[in-house]
TIMIMAR-423035 format. One record per atom (N, C-alpha, C, CB): x, y, z negated; atom name; residue number from 0. Coordinates in steps of 0.001 Angstrom, whole numbers, plus 524288, in hexadecimal, padded with zeros to 5 digits. Glycine has a CB too. Example, Ala and Ser with C-alpha at 12.3 -4.5 7.8 and 13.67 -1.06 7.14 Angstrom:
<<83386 7E9C6 7E188> 'N' 0>
<<8300C 7EE6C 7E188> 'CA' 0>
<<83390 7F31C 7E188> 'C' 0>
<<82C2C 7EE87 7DCAA> 'CB' 0>
<<83232 7F736 7E458> 'N' 1>
<<83566 7FBDC 7E41C> 'CA' 1>
<<83264 8001E 7E142> 'C' 1>
<<83704 7FDAA 7E9A3> 'CB' 1>
end
This chain:
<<7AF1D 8172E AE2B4> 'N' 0>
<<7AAC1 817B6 AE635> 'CA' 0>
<<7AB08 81CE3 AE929> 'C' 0>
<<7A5A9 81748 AE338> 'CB' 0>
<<7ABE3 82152 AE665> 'N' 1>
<<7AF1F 82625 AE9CB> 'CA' 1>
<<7B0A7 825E8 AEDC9> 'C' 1>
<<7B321 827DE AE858> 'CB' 1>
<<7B4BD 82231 AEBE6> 'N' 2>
<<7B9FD 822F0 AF085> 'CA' 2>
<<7B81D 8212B AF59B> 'C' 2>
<<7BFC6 81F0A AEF37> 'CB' 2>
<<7B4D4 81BF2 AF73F> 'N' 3>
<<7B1B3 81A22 AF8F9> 'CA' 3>
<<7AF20 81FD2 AFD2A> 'C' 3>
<<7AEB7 81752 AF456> 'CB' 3>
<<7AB52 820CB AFAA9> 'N' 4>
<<7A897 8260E AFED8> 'CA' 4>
<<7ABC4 829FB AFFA8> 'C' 4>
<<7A381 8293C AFCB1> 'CB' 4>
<<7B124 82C72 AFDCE> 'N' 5>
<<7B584 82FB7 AFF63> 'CA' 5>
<<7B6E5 82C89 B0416> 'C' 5>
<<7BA4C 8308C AFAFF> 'CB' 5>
<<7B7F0 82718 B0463> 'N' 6>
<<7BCA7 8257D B070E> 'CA' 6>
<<7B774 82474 B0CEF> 'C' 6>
<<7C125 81EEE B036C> 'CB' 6>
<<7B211 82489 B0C49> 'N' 7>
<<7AF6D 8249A B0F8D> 'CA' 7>
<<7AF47 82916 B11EA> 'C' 7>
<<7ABD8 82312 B0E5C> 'CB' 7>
<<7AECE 82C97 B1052> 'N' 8>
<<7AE51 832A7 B1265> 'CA' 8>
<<7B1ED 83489 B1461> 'C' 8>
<<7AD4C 83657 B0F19> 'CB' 8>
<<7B76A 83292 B1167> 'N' 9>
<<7BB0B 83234 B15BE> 'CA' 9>
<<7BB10 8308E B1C55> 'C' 9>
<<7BDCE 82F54 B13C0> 'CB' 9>
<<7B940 82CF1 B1BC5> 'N' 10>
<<7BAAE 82A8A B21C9> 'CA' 10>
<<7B416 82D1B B23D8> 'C' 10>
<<7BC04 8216E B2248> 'CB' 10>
<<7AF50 82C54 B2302> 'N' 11>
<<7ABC3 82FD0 B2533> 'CA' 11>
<<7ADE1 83562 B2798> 'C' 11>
<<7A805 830BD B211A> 'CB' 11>
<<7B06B 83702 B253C> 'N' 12>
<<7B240 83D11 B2641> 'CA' 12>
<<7B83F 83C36 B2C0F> 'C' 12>
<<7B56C 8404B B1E0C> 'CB' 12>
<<7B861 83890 B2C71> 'N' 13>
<<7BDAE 83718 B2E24> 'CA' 13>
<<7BC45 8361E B3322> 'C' 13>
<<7C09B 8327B B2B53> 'CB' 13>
<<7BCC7 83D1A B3799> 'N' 14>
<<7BBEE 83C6E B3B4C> 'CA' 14>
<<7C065 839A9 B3EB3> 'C' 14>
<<7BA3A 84073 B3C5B> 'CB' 14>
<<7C336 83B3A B3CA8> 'N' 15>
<<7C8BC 8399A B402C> 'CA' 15>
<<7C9B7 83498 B405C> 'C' 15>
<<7CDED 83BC0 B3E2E> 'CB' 15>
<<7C633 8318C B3D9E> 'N' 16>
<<7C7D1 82A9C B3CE4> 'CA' 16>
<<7C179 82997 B41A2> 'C' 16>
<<7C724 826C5 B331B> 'CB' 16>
<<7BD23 82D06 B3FEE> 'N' 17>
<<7B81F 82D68 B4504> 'CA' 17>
<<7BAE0 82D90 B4999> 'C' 17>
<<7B3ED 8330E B4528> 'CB' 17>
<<7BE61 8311D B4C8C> 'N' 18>
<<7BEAA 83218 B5014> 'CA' 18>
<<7C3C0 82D9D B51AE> 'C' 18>
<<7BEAB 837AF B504A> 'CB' 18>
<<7C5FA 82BA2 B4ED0> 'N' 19>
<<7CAD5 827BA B50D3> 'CA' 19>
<<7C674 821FE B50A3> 'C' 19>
<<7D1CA 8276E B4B5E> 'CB' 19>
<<7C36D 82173 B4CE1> 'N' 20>
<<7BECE 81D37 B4FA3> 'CA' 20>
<<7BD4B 81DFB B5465> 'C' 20>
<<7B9AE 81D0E B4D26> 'CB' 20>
<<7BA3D 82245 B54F1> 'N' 21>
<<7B8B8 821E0 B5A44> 'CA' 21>
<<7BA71 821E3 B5E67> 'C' 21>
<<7B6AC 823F3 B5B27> 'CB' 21>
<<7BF91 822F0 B5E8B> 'N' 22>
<<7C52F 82209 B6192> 'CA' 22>
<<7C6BE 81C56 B6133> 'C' 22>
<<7CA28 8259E B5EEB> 'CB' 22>
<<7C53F 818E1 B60E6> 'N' 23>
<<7C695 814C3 B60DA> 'CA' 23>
<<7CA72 81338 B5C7E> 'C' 23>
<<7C7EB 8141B B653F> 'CB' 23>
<<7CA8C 81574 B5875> 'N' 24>
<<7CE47 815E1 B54F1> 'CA' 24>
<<7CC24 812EB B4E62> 'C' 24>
<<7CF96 81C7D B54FA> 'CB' 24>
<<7D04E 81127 B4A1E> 'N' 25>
<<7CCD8 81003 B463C> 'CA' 25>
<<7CCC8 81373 B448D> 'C' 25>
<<7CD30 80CAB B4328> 'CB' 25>
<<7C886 81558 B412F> 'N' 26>
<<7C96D 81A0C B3D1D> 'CA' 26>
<<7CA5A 81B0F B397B> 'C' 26>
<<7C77F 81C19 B3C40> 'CB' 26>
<<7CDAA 81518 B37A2> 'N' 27>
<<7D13B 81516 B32B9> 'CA' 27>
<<7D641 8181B B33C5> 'C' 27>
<<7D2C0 80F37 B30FA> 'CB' 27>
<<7D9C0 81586 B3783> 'N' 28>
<<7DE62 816E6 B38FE> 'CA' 28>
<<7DF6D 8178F B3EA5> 'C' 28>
<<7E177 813A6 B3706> 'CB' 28>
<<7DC18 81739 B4180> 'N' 29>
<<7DB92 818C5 B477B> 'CA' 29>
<<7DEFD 81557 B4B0A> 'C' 29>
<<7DD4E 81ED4 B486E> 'CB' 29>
<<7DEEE 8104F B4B49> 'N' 30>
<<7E12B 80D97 B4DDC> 'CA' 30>
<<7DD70 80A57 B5136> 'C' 30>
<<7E458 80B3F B4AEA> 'CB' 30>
<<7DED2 809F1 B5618> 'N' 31>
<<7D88D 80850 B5AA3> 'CA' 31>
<<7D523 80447 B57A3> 'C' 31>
<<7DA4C 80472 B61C8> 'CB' 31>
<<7D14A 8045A B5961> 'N' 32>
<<7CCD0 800B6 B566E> 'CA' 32>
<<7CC34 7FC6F B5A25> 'C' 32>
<<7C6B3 803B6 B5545> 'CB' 32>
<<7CD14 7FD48 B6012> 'N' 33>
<<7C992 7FA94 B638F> 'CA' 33>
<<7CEEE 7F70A B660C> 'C' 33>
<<7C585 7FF0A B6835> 'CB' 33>
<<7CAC5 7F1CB B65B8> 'N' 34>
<<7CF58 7EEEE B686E> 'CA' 34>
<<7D013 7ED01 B6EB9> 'C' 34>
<<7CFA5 7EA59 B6591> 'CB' 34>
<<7CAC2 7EEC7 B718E> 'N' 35>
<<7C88A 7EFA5 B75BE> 'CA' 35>
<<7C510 7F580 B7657> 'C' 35>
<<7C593 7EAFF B764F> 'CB' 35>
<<7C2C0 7F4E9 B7CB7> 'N' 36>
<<7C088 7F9AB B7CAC> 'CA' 36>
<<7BB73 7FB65 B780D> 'C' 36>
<<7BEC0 7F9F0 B822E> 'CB' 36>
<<7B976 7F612 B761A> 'N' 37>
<<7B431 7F6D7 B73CB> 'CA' 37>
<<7B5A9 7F35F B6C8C> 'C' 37>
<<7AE60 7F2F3 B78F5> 'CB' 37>
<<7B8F2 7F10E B6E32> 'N' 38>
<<7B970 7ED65 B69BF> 'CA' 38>
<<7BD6A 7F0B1 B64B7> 'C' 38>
<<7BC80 7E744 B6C5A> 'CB' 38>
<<7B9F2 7EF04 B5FF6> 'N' 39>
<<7BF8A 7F081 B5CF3> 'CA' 39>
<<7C21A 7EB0E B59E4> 'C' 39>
<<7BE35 7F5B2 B57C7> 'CB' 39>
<<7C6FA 7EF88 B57B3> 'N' 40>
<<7C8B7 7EB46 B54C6> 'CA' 40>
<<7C6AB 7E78B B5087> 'C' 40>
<<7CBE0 7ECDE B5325> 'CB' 40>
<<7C70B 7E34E B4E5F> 'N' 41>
<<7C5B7 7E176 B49F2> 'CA' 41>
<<7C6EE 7E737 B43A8> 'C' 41>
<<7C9D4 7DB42 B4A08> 'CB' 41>
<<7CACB 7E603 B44B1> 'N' 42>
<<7CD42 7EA92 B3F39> 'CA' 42>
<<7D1C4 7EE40 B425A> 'C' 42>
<<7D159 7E658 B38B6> 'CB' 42>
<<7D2E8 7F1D4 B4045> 'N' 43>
<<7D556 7F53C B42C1> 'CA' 43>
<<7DC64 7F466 B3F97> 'C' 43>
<<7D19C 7FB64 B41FD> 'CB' 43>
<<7DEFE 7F478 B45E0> 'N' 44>
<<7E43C 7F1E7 B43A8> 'CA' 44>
<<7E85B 7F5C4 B3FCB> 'C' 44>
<<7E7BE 7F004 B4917> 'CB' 44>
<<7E5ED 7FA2B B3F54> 'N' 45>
<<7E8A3 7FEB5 B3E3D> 'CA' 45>
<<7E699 7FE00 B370B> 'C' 45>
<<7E64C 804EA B429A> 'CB' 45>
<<7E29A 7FE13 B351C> 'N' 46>
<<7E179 7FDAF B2FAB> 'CA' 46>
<<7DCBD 7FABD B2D1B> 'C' 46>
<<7E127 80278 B2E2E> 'CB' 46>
<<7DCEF 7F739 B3288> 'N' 47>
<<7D89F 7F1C4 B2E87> 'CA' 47>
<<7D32E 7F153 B2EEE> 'C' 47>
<<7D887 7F269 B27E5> 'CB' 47>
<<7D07B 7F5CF B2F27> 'N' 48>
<<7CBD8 7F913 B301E> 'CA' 48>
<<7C946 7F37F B3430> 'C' 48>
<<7CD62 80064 B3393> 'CB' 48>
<<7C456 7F132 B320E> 'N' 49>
<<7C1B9 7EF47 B346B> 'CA' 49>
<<7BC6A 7EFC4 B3836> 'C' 49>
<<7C1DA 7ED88 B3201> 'CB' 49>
<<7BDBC 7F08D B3CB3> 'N' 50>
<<7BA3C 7F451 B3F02> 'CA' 50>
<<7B3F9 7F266 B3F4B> 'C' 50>
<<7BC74 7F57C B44AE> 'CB' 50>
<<7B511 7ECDE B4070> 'N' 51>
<<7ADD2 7EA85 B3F9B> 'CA' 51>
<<7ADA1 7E7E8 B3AB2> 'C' 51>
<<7AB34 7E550 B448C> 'CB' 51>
<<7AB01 7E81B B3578> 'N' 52>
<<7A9EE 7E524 B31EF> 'CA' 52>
<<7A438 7E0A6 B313E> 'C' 52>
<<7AA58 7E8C9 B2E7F> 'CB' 52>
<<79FDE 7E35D B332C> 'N' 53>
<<79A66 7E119 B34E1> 'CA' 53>
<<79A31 7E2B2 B3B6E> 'C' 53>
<<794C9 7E43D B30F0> 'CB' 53>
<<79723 7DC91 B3C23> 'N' 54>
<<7949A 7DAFE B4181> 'CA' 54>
<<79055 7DF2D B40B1> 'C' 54>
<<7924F 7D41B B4268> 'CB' 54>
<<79003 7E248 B4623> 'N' 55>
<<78BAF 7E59A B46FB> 'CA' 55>
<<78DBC 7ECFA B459E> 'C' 55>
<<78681 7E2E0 B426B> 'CB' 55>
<<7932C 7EB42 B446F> 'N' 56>
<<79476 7F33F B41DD> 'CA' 56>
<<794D7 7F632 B46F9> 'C' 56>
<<79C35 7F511 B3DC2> 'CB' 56>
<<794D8 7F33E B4AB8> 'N' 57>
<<79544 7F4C5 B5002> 'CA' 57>
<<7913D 7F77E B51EF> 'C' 57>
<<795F9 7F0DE B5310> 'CB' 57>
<<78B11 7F788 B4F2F> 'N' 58>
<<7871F 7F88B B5175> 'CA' 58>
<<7855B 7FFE1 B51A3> 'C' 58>
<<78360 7F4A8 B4E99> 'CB' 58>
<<78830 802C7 B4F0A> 'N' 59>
<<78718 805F6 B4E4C> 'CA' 59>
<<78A2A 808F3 B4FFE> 'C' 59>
<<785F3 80618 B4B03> 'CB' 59>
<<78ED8 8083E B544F> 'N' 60>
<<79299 80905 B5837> 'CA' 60>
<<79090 80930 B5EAB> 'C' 60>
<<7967B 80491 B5747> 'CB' 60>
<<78D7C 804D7 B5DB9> 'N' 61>
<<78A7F 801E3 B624A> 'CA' 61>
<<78546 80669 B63AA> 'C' 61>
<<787EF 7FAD2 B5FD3> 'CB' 61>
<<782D2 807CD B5F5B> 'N' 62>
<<77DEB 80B1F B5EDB> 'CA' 62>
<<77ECE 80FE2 B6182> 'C' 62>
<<77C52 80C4F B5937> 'CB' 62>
<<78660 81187 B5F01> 'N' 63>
<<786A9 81689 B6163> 'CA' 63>
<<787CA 81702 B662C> 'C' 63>
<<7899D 81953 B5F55> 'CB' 63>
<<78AF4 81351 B67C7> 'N' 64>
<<78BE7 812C7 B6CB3> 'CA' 64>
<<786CD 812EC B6F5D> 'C' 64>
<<78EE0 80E46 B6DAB> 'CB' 64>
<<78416 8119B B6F33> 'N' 65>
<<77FC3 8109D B7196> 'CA' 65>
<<779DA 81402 B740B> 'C' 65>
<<77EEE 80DB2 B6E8D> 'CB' 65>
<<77AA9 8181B B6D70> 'N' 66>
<<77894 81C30 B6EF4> 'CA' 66>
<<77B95 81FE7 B7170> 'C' 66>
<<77671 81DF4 B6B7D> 'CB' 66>
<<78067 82153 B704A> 'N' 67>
<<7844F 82547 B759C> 'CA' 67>
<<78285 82260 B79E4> 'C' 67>
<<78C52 8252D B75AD> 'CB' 67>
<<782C3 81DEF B7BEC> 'N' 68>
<<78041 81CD9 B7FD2> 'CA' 68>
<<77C90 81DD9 B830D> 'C' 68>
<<77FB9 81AC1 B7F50> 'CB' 68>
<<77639 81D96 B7E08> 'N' 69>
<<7722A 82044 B7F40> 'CA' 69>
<<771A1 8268D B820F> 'C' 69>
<<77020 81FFF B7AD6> 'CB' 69>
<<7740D 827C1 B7D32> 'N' 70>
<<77303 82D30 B7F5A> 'CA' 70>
<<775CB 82FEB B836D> 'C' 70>
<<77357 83053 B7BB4> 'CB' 70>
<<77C7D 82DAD B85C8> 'N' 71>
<<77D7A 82DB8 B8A8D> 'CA' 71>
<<778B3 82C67 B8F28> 'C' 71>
<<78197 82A60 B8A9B> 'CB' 71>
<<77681 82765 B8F0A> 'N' 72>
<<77236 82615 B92D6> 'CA' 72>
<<76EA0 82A63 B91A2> 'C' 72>
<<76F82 82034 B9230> 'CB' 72>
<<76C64 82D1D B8DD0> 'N' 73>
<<7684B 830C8 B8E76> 'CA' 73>
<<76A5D 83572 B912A> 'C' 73>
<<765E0 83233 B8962> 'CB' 73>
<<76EE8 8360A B8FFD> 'N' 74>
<<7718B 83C24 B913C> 'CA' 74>
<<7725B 83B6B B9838> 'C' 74>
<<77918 83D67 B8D24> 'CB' 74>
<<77494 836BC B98FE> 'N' 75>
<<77358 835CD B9FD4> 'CA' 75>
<<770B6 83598 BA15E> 'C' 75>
<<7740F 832FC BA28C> 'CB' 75>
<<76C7D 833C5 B9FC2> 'N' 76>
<<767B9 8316F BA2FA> 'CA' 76>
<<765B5 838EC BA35C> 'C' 76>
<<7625F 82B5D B9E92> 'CB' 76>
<<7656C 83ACE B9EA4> 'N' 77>
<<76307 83F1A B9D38> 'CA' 77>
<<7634E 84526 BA2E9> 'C' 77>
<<76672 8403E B9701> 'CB' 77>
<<769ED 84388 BA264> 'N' 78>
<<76C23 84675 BA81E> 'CA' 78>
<<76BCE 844BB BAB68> 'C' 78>
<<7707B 847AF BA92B> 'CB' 78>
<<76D7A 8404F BAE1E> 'N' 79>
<<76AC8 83FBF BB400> 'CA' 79>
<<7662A 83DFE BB454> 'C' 79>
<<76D42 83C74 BB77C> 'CB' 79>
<<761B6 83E16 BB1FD> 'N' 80>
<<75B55 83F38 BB44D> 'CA' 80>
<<75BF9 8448D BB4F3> 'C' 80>
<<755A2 83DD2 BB017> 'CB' 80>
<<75D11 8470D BAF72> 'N' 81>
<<75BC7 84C6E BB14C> 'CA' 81>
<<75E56 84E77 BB640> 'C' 81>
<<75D11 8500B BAD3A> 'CB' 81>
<<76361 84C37 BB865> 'N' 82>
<<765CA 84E69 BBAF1> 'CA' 82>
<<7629C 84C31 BC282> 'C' 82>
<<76C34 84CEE BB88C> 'CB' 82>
<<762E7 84799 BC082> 'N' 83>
<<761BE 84592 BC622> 'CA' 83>
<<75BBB 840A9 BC572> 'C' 83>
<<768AA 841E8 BC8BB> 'CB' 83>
<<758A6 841C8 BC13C> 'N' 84>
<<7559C 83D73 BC0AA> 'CA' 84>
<<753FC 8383E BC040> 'C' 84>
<<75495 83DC1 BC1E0> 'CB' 84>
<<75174 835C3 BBFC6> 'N' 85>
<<751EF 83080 BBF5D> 'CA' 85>
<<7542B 82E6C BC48D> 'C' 85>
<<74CCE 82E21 BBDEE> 'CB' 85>
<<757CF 82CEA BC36A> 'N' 86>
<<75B12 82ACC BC996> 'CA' 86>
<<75B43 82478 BC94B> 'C' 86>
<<762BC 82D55 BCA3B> 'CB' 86>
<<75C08 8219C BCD77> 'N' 87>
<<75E36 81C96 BCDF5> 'CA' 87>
<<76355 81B51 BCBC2> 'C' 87>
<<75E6C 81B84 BD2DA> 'CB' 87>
<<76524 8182F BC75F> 'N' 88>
<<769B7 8189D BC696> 'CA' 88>
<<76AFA 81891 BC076> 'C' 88>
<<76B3A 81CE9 BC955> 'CB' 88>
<<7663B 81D12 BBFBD> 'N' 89>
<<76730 81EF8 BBB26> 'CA' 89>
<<7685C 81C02 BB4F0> 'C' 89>
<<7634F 821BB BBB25> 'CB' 89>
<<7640F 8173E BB59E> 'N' 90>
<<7658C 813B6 BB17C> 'CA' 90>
<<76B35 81097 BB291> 'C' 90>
<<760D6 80FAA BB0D7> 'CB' 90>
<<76D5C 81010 BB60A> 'N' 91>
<<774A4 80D5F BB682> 'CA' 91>
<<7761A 811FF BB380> 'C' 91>
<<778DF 80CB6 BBE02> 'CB' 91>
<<7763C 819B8 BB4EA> 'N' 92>
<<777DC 81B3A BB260> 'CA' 92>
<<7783C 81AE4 BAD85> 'C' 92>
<<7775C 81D4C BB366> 'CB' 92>
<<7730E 81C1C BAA55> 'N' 93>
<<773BF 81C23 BA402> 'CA' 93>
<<775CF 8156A BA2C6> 'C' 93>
<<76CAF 81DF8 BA061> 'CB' 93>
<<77520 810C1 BA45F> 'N' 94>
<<776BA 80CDA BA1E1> 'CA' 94>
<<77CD7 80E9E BA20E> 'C' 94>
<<774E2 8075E BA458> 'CB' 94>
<<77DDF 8110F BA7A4> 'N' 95>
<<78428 8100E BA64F> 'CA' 95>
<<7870A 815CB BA24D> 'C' 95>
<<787E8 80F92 BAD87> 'CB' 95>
<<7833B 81905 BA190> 'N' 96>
<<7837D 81C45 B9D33> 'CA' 96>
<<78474 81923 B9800> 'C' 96>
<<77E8D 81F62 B9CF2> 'CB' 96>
<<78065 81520 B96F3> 'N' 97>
<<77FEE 81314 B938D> 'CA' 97>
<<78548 81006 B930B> 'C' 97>
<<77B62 810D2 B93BE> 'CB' 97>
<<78748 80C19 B95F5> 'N' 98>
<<78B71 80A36 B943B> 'CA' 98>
<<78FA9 80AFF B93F4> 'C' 98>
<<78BCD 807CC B9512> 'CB' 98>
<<79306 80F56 B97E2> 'N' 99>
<<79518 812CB B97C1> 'CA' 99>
<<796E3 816CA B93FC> 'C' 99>
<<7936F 813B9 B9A07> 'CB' 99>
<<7918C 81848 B90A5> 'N' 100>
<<791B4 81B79 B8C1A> 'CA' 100>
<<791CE 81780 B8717> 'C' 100>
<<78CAA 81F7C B8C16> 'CB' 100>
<<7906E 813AC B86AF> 'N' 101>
<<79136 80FA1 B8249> 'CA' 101>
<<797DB 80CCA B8314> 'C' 101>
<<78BB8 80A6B B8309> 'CB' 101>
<<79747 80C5C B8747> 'N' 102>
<<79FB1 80AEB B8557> 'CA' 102>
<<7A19E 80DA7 B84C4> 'C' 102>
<<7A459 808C9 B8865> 'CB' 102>
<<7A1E1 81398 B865D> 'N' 103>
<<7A5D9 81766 B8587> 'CA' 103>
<<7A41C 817BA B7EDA> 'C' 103>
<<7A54C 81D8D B89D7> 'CB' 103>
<<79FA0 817DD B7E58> 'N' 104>
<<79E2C 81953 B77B6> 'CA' 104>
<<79FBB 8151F B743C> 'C' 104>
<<79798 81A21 B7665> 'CB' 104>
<<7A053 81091 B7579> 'N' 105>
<<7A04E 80C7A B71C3> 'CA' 105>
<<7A53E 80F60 B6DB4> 'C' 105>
<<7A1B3 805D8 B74DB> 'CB' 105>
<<7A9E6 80CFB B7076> 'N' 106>
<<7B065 80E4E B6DD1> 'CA' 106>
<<7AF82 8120C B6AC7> 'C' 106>
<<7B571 81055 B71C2> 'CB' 106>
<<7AE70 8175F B6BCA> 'N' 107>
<<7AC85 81C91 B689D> 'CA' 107>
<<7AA28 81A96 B64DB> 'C' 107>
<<7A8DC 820A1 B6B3E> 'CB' 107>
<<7A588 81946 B655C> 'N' 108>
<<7A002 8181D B6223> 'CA' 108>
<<7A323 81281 B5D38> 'C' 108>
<<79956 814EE B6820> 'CB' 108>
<<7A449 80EAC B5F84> 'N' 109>
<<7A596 80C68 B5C8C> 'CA' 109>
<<7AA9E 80DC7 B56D2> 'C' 109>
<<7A625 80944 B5FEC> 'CB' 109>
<<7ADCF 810EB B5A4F> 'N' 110>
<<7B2CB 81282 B5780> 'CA' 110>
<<7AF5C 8159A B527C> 'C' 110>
<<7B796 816E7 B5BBB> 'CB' 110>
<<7AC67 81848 B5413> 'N' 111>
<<7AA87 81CBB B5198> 'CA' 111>
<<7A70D 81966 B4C70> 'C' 111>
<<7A6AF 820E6 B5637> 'CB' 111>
<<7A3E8 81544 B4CEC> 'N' 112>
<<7A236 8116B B4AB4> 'CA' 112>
<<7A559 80DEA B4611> 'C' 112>
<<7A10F 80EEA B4EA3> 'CB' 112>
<<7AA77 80E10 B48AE> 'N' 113>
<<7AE51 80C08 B447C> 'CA' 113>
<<7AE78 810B7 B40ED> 'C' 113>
<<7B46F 80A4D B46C5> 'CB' 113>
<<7B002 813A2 B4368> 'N' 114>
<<7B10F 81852 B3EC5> 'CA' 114>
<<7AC58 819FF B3A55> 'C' 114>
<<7B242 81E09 B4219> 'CB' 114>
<<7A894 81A0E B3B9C> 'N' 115>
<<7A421 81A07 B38E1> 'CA' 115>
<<7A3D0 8168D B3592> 'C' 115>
<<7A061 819D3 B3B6D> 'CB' 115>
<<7A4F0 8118D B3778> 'N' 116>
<<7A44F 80CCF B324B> 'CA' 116>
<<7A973 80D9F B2F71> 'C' 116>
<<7A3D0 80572 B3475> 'CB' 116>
<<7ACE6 80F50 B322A> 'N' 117>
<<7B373 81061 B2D48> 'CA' 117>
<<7B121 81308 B2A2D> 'C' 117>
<<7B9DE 81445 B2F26> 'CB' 117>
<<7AF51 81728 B2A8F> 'N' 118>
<<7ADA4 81E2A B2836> 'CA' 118>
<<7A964 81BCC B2472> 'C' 118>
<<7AA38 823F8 B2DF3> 'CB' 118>
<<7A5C2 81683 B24E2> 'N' 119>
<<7A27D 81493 B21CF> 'CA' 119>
<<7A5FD 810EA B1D01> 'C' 119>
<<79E74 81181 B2574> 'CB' 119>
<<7A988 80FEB B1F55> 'N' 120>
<<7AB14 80D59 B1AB1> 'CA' 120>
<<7AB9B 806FE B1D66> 'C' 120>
<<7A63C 80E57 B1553> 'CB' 120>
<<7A966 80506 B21AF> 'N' 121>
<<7A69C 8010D B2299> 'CA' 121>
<<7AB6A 7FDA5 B2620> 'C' 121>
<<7A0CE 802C3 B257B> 'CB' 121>
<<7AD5E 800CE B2A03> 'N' 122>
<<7B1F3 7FECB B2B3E> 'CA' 122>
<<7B8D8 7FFC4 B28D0> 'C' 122>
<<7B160 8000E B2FFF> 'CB' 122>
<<7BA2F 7FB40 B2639> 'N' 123>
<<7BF06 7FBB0 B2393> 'CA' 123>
<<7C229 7F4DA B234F> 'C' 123>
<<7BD5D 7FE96 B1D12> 'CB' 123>
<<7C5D7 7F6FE B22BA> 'N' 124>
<<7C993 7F2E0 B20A4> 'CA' 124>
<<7C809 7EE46 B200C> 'C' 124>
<<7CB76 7F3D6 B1C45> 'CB' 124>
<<7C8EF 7E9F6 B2024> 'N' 125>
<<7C8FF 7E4FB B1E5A> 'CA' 125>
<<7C870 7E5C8 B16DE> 'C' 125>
<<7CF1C 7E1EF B20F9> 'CB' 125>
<<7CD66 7E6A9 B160C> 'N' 126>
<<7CD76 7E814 B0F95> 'CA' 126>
<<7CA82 7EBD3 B0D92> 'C' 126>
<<7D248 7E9BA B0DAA> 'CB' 126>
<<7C978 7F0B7 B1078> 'N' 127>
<<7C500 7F312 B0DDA> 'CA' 127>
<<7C011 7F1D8 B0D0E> 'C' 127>
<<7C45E 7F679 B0F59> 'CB' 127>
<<7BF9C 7EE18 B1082> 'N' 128>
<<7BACE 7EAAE B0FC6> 'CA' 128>
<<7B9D1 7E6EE B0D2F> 'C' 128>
<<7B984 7E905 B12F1> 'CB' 128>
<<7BC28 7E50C B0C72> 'N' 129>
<<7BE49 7E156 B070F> 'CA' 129>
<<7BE96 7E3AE B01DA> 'C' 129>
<<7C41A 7DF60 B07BA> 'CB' 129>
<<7BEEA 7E925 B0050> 'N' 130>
<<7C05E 7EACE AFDDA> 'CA' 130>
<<7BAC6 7EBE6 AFC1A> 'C' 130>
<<7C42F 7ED97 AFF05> 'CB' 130>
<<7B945 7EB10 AFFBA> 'N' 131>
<<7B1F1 7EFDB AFE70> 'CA' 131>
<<7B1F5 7F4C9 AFF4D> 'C' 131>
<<7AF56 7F0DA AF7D5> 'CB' 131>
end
């Protein structure tokens, strides 16, 4: 049962597997995750690592994305009133703040999401899961 919370604290601590997630990378063995611009793989071809296990693990990827979003639209909106006031226009701007800042964030946000559920324990192997 030890070994268990060592081998967790391991990968929690394991920025360098964080930062090759959020690079589009796995953070088992760092081989691309994505098999399109937005899509990932089923399992990762490099060491098995199953990247979605439950419908819905996606949602808390989605959240973040979403608020970087937000607060891009506040931080614009915030500067040009102050700068030039309520103008004509202004809502095309922040929507296209808004979507603009949610695709560039997704890939990041999501990668970063995998890594979090690796570092939980939650995303692994076929056999480690099997294993319990």
């Amino acid at each position: 049962m030890l070994e268990g919370s060592q081998f967790y604290d391991g990968r929690a601590s394991d920025r360098r597997a964080m930062w090759r997630a959020t690079f589009g990378r796995c953070p088992q063995c760092g081989t691309p995750m994505f098999r399109s611009l937005w899509g990932l793989h089923e399992k990762c071809s490099g060491c098995g690592v199953r990247f979605e296990r439950d419908t819905g693990s996606w949602l808390g990827a989605m959240v973040i994305a979403y608020t970087i979003a937000i607060v891009a639209i506040v931080l614009v909106g915030a500067v040009t009133i102050a700068l030039w006031g309520l103008y004509q226009g202004l809502e095309l701007v922040l929507v296209g703040t808004g979507v603009v800042t949610t695709a560039l964030a997704y890939r990041p946000v999501k990668g970063f999401w995998v890594w979090s559920m690796w570092a939980a324990g939650i995303v692994k192997t076929d056999d480690e899961h099997a294993r319990g």
